[in-house]
mmCIF file of the N, C-alpha and C atoms, coordinates in Angstrom:
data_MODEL
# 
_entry.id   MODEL 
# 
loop_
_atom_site.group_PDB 
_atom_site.id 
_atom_site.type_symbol 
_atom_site.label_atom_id 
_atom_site.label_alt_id 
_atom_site.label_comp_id 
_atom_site.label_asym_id 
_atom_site.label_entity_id 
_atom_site.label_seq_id 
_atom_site.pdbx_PDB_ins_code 
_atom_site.Cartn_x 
_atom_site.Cartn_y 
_atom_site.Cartn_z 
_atom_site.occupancy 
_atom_site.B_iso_or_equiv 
_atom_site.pdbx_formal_charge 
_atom_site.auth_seq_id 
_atom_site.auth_comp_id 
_atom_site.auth_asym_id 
_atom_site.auth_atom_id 
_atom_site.pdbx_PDB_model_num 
ATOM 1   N N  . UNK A 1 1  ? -282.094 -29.114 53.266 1.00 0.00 ? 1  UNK A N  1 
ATOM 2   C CA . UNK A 1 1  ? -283.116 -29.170 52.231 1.00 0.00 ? 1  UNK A CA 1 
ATOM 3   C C  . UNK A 1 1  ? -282.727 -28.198 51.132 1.00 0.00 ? 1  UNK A C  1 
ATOM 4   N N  . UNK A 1 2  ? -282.521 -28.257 49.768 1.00 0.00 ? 2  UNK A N  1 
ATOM 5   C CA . UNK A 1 2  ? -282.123 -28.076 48.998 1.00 0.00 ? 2  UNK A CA 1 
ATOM 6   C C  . UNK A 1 2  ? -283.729 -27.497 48.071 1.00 0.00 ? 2  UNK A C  1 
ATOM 7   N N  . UNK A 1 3  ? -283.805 -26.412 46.809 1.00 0.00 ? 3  UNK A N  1 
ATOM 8   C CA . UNK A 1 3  ? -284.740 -26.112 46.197 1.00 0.00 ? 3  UNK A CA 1 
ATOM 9   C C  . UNK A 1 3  ? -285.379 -27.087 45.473 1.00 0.00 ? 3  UNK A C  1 
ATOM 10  N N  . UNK A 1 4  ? -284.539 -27.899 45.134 1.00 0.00 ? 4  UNK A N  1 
ATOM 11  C CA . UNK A 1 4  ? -284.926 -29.186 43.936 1.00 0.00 ? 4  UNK A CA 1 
ATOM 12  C C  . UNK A 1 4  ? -285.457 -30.439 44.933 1.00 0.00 ? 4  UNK A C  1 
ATOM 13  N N  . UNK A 1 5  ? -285.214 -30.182 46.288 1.00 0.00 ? 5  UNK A N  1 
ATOM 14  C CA . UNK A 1 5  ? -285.833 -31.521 47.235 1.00 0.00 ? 5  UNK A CA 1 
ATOM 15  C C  . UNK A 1 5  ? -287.022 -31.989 46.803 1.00 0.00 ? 5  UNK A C  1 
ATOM 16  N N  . UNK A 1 6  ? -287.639 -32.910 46.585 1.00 0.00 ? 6  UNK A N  1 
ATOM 17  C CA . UNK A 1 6  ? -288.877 -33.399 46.660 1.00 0.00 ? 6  UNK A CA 1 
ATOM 18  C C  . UNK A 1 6  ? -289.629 -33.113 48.078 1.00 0.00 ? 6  UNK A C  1 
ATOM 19  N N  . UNK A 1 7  ? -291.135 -32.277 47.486 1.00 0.00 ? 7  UNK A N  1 
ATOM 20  C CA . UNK A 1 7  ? -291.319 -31.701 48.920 1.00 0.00 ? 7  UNK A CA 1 
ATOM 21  C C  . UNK A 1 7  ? -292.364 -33.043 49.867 1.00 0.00 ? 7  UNK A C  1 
ATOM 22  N N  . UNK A 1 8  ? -292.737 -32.969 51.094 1.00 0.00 ? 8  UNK A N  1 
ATOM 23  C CA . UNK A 1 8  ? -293.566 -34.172 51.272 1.00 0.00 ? 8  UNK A CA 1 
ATOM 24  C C  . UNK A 1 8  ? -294.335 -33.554 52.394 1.00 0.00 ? 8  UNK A C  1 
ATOM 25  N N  . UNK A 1 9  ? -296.178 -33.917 52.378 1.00 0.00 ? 9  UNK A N  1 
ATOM 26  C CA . UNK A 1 9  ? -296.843 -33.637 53.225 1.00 0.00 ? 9  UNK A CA 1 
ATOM 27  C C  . UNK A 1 9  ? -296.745 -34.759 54.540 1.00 0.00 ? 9  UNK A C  1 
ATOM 28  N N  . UNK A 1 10 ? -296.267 -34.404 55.858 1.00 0.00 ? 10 UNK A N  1 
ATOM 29  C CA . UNK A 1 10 ? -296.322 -35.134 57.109 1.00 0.00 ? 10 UNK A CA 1 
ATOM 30  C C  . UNK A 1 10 ? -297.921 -35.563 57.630 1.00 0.00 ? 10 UNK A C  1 
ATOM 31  N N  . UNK A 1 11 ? -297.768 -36.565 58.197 1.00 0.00 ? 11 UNK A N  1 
ATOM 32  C CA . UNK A 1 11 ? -299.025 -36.458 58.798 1.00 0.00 ? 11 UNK A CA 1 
ATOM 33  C C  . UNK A 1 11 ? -298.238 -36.660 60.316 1.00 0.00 ? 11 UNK A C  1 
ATOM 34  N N  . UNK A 1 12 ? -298.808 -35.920 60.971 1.00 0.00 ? 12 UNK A N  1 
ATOM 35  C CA . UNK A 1 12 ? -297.908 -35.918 62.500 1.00 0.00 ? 12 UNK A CA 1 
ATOM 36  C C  . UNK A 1 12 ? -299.572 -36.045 63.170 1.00 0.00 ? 12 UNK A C  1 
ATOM 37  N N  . UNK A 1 13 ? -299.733 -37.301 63.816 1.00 0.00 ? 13 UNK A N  1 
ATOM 38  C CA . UNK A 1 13 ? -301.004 -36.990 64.544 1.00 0.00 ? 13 UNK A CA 1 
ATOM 39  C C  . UNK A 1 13 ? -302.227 -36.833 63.545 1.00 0.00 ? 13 UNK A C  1 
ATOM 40  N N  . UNK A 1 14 ? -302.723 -35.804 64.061 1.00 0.00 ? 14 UNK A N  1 
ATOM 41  C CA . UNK A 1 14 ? -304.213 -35.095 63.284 1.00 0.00 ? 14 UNK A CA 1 
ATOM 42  C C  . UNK A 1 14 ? -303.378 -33.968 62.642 1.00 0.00 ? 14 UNK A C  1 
ATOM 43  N N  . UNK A 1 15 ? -302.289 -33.823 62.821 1.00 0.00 ? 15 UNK A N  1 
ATOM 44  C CA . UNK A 1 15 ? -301.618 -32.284 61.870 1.00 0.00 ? 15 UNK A CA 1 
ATOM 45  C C  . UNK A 1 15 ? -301.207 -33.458 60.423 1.00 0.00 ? 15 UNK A C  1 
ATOM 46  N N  . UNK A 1 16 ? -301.102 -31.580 59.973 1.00 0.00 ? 16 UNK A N  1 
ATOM 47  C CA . UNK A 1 16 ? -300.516 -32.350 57.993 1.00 0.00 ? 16 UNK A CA 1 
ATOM 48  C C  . UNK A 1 16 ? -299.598 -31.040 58.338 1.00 0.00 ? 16 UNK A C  1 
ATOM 49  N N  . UNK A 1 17 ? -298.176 -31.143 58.165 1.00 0.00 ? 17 UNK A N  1 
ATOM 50  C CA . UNK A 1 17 ? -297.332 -30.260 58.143 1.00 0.00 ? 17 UNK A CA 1 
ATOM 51  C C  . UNK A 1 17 ? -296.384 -30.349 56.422 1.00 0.00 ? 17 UNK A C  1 
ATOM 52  N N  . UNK A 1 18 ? -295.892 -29.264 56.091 1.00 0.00 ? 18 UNK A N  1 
ATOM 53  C CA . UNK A 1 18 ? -294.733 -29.403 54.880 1.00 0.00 ? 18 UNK A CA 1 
ATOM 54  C C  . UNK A 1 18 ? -293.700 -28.592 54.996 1.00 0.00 ? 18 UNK A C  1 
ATOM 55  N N  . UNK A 1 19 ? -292.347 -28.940 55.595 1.00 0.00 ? 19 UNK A N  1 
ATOM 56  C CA . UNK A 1 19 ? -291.662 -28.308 55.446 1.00 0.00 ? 19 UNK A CA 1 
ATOM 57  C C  . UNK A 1 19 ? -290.637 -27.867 54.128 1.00 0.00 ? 19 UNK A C  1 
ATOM 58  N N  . UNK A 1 20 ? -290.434 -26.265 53.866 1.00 0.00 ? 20 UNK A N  1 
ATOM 59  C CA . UNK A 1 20 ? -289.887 -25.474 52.733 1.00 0.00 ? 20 UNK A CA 1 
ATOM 60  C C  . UNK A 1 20 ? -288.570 -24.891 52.949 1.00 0.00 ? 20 UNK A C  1 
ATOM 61  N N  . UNK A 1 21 ? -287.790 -25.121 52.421 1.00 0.00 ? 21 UNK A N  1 
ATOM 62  C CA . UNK A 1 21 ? -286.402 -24.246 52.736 1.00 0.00 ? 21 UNK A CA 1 
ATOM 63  C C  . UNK A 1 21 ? -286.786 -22.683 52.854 1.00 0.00 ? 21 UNK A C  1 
ATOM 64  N N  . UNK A 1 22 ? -286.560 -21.819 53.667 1.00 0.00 ? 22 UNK A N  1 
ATOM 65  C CA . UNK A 1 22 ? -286.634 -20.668 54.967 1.00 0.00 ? 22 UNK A CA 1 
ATOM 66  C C  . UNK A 1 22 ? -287.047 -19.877 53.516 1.00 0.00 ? 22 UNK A C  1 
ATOM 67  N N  . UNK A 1 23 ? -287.826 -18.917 53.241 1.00 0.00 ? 23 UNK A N  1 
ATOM 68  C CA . UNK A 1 23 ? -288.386 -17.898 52.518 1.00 0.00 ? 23 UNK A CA 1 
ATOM 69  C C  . UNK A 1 23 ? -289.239 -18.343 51.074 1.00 0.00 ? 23 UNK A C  1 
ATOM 70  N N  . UNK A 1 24 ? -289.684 -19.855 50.936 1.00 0.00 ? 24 UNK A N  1 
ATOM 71  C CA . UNK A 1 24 ? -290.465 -20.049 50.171 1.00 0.00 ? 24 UNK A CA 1 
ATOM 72  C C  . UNK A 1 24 ? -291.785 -20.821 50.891 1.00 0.00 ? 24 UNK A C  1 
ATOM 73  N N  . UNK A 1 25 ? -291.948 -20.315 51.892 1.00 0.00 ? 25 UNK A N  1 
ATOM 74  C CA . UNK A 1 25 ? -293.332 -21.089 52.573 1.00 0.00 ? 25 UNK A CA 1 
ATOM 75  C C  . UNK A 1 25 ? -294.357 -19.838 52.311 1.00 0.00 ? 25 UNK A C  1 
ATOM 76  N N  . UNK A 1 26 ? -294.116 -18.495 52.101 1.00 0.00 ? 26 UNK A N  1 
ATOM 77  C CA . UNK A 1 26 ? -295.400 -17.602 52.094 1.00 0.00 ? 26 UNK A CA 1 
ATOM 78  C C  . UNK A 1 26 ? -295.762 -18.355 50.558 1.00 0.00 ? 26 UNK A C  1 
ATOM 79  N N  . UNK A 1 27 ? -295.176 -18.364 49.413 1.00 0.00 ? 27 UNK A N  1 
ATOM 80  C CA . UNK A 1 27 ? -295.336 -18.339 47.717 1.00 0.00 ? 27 UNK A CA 1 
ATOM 81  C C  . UNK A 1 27 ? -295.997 -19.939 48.298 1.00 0.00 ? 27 UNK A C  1 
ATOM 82  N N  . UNK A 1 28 ? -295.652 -20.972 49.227 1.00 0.00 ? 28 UNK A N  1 
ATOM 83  C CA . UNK A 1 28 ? -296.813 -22.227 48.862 1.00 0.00 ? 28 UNK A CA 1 
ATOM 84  C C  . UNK A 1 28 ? -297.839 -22.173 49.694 1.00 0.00 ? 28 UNK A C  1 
ATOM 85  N N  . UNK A 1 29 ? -297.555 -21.062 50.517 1.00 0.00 ? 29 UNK A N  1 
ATOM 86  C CA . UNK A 1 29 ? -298.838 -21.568 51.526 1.00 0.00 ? 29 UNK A CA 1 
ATOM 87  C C  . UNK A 1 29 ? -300.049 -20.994 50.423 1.00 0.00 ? 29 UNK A C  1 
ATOM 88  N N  . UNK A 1 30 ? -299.641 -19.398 49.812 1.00 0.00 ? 30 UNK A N  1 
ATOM 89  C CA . UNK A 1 30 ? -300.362 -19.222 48.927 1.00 0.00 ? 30 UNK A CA 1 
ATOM 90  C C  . UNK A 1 30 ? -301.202 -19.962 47.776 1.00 0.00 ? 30 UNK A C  1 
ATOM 91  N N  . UNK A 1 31 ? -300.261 -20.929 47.267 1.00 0.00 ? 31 UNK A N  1 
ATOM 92  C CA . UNK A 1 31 ? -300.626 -22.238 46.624 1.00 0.00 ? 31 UNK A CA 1 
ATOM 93  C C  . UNK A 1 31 ? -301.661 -23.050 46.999 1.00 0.00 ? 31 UNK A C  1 
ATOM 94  N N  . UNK A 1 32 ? -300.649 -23.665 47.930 1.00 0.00 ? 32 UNK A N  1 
ATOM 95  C CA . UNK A 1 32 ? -301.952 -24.699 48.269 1.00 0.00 ? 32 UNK A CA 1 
ATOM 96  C C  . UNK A 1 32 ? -302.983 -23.823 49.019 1.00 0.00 ? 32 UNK A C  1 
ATOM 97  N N  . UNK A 1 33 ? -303.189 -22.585 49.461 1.00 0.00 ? 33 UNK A N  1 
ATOM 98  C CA . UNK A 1 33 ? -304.395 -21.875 49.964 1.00 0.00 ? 33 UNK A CA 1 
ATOM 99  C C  . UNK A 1 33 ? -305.444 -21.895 48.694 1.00 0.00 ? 33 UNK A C  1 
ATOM 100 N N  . UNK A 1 34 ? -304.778 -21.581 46.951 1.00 0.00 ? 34 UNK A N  1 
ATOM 101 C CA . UNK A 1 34 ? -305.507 -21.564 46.146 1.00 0.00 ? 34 UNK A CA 1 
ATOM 102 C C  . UNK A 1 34 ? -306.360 -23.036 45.963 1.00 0.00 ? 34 UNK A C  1 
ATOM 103 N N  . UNK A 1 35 ? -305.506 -24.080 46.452 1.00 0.00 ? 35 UNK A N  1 
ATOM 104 C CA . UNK A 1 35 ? -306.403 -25.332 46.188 1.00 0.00 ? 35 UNK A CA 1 
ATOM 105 C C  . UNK A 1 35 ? -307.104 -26.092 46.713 1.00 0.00 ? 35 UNK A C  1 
ATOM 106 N N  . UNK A 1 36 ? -307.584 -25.430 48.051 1.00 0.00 ? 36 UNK A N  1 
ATOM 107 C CA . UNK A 1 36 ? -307.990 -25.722 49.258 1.00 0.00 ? 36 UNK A CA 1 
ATOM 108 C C  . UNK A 1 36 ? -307.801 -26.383 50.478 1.00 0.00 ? 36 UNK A C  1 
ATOM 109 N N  . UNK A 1 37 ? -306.648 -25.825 50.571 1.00 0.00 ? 37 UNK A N  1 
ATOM 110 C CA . UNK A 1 37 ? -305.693 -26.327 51.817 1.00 0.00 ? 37 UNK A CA 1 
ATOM 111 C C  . UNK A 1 37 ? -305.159 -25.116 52.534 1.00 0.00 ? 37 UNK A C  1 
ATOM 112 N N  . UNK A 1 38 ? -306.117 -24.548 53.111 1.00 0.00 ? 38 UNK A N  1 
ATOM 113 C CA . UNK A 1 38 ? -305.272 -23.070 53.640 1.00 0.00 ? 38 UNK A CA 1 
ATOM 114 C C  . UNK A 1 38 ? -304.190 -23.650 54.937 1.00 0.00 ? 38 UNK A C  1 
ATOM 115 N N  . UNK A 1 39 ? -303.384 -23.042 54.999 1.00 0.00 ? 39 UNK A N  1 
ATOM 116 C CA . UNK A 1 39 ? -302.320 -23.639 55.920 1.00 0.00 ? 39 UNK A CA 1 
ATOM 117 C C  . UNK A 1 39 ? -301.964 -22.268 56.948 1.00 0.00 ? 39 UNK A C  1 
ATOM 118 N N  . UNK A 1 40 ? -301.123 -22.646 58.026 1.00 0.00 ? 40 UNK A N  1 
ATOM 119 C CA . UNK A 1 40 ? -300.508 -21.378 58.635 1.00 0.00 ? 40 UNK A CA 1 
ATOM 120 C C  . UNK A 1 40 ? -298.999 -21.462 58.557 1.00 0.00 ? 40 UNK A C  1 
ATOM 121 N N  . UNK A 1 41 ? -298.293 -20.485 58.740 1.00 0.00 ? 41 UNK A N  1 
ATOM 122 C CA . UNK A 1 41 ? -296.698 -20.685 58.409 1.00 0.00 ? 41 UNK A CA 1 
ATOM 123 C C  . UNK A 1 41 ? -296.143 -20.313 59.841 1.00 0.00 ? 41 UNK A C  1 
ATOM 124 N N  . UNK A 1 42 ? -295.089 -21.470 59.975 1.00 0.00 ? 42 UNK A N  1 
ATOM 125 C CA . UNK A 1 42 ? -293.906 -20.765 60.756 1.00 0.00 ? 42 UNK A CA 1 
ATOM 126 C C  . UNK A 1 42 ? -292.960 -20.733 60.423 1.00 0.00 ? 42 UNK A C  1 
ATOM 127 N N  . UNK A 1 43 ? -292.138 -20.447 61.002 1.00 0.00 ? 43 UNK A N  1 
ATOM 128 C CA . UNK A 1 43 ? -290.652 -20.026 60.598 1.00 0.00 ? 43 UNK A CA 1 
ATOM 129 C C  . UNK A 1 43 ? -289.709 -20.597 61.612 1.00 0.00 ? 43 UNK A C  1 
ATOM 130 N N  . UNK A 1 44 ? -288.554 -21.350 61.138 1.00 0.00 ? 44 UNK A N  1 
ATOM 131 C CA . UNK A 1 44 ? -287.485 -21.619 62.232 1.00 0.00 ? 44 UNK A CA 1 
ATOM 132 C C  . UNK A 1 44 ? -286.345 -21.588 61.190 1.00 0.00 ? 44 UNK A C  1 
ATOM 133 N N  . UNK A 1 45 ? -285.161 -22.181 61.613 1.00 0.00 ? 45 UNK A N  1 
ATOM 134 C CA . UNK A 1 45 ? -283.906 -21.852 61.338 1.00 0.00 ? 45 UNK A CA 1 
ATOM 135 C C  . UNK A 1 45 ? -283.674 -22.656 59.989 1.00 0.00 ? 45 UNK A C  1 
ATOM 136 N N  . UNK A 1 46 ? -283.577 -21.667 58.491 1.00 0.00 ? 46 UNK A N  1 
ATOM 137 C CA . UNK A 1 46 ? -283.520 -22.742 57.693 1.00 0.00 ? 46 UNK A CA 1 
ATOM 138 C C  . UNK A 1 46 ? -284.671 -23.257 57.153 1.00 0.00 ? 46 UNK A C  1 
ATOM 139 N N  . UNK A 1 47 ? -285.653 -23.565 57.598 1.00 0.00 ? 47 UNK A N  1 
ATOM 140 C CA . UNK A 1 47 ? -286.791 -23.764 57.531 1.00 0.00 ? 47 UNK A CA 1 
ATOM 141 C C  . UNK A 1 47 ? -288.203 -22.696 57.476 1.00 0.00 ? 47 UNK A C  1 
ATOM 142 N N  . UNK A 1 48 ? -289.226 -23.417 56.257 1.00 0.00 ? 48 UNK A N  1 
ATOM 143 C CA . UNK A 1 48 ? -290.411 -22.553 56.654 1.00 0.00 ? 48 UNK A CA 1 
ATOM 144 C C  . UNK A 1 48 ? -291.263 -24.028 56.863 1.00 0.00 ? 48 UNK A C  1 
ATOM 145 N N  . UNK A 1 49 ? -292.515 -24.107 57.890 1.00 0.00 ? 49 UNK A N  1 
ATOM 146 C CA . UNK A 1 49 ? -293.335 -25.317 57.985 1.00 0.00 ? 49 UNK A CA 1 
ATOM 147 C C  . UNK A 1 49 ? -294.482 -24.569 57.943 1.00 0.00 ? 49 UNK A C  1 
ATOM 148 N N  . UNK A 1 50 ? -295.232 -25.099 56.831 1.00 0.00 ? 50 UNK A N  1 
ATOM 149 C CA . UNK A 1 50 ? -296.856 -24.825 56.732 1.00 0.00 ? 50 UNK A CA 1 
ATOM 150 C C  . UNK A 1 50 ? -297.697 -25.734 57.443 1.00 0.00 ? 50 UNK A C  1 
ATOM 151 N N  . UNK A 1 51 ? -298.523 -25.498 58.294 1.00 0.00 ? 51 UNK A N  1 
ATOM 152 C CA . UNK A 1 51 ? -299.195 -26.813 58.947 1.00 0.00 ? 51 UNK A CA 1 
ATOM 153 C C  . UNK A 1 51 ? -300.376 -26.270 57.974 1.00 0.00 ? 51 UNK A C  1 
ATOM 154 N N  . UNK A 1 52 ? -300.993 -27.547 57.490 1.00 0.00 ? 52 UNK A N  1 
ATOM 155 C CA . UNK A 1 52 ? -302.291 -27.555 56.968 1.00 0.00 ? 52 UNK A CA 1 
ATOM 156 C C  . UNK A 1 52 ? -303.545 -27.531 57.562 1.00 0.00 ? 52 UNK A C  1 
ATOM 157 N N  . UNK A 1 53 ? -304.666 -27.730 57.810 1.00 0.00 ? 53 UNK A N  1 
ATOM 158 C CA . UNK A 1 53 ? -305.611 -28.097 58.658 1.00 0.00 ? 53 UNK A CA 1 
ATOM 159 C C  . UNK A 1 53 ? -305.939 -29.183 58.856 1.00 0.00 ? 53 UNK A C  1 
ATOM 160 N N  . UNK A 1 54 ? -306.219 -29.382 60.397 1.00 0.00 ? 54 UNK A N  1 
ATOM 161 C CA . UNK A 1 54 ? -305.838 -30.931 60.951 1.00 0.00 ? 54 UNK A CA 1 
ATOM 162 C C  . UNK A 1 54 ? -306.841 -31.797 60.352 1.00 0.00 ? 54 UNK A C  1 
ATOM 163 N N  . UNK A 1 55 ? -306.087 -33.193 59.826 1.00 0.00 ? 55 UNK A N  1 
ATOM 164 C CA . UNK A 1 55 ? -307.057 -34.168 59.075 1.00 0.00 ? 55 UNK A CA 1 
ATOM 165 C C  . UNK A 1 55 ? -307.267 -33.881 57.717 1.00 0.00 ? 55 UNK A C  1 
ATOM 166 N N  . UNK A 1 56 ? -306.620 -32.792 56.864 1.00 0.00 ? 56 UNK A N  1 
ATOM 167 C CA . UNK A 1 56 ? -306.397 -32.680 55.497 1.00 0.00 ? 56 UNK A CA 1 
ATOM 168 C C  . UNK A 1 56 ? -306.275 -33.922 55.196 1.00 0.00 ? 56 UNK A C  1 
ATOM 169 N N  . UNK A 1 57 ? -306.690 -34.533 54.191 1.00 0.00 ? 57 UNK A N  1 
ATOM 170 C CA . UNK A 1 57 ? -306.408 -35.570 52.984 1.00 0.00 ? 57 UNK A CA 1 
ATOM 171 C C  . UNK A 1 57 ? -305.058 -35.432 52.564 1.00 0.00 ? 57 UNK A C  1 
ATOM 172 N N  . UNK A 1 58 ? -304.413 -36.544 53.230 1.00 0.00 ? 58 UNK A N  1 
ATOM 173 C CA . UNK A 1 58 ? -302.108 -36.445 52.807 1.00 0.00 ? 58 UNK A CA 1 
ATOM 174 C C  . UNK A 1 58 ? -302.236 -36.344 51.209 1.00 0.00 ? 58 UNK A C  1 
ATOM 175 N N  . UNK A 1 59 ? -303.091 -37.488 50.788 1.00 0.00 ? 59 UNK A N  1 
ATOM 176 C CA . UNK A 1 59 ? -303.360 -37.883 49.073 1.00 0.00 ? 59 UNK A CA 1 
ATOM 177 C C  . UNK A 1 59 ? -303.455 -36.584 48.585 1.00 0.00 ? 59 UNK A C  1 
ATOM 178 N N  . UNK A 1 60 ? -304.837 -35.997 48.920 1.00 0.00 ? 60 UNK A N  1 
ATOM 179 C CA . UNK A 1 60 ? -305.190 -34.966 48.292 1.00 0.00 ? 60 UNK A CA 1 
ATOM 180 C C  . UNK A 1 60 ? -304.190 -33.477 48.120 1.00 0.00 ? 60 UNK A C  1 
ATOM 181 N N  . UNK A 1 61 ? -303.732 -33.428 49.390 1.00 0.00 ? 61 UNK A N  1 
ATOM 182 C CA . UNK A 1 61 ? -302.915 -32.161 49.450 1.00 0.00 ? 61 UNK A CA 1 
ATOM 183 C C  . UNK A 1 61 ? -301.306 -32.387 49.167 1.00 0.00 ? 61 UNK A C  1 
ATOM 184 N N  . UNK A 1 62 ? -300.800 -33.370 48.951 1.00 0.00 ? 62 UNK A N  1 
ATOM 185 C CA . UNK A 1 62 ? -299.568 -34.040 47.915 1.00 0.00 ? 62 UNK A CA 1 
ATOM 186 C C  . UNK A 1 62 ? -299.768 -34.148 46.275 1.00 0.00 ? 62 UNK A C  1 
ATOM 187 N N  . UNK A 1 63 ? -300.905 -33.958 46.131 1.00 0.00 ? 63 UNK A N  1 
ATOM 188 C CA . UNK A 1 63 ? -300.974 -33.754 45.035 1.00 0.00 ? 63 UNK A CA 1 
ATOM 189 C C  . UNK A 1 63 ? -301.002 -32.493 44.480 1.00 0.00 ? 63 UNK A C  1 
ATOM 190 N N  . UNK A 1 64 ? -301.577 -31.491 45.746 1.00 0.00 ? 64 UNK A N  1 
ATOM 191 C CA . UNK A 1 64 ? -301.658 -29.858 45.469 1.00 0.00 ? 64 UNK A CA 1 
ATOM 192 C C  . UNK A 1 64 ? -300.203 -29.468 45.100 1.00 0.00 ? 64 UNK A C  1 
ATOM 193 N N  . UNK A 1 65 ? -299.289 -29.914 46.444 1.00 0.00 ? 65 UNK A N  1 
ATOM 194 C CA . UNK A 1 65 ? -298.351 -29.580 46.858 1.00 0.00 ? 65 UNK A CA 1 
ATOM 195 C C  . UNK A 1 65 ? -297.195 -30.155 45.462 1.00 0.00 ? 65 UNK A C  1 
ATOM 196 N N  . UNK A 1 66 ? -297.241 -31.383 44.523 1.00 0.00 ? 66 UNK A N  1 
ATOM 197 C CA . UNK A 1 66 ? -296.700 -31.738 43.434 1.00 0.00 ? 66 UNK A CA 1 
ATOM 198 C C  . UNK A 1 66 ? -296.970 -31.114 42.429 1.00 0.00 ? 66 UNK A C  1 
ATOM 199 N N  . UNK A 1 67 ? -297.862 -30.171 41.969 1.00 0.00 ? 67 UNK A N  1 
ATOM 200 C CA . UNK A 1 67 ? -298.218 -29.526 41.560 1.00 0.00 ? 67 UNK A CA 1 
ATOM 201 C C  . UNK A 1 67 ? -297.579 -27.828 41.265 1.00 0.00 ? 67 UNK A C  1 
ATOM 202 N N  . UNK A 1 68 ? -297.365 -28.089 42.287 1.00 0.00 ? 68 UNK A N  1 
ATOM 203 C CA . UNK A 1 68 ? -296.501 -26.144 42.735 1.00 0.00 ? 68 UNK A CA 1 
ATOM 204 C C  . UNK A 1 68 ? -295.152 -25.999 41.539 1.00 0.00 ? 68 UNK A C  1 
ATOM 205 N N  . UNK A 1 69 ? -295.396 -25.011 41.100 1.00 0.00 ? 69 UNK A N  1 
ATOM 206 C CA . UNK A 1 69 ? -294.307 -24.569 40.340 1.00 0.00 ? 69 UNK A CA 1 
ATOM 207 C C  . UNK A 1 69 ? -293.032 -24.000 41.305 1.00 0.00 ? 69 UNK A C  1 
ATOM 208 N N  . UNK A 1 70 ? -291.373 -25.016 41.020 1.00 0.00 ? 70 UNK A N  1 
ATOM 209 C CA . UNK A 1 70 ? -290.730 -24.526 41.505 1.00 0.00 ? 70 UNK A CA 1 
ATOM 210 C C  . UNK A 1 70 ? -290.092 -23.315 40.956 1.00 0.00 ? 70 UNK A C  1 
# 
């Protein structure tokens, strides 16, 4: 995953996850926290994944998430 990737909200189940290339998931979780999507972050290799709260609106919070200044 590259900075310029197009980012995309998952719906896995009842989760809404977004994965961020490894040290820009605190700057969106912050984001979309401002737009009402508070999320939690983890961290793995390469990767940061914000899970959103389960049953978020994909529509609604893809649009937060298109929104984000890269």
């Amino acid at each position: 995953m590259t900075g310029t990737q197009e980012l995309k909200v998952y719906a896995l189940g009842g989760r809404r996850v977004v994965y961020v290339c490894a040290g820009r998931g605190e700057k969106l979780r912050d984001h979309m926290g401002t737009r009402g999507f508070p999320a939690g972050l983890a961290q793995a290799a390469g990767l940061d994944r914000l899970e959103l709260e389960r049953h978020a609106d994909v529509g609604e919070a893809q649009a937060a998430l298109d929104a984000w200044p890269r």
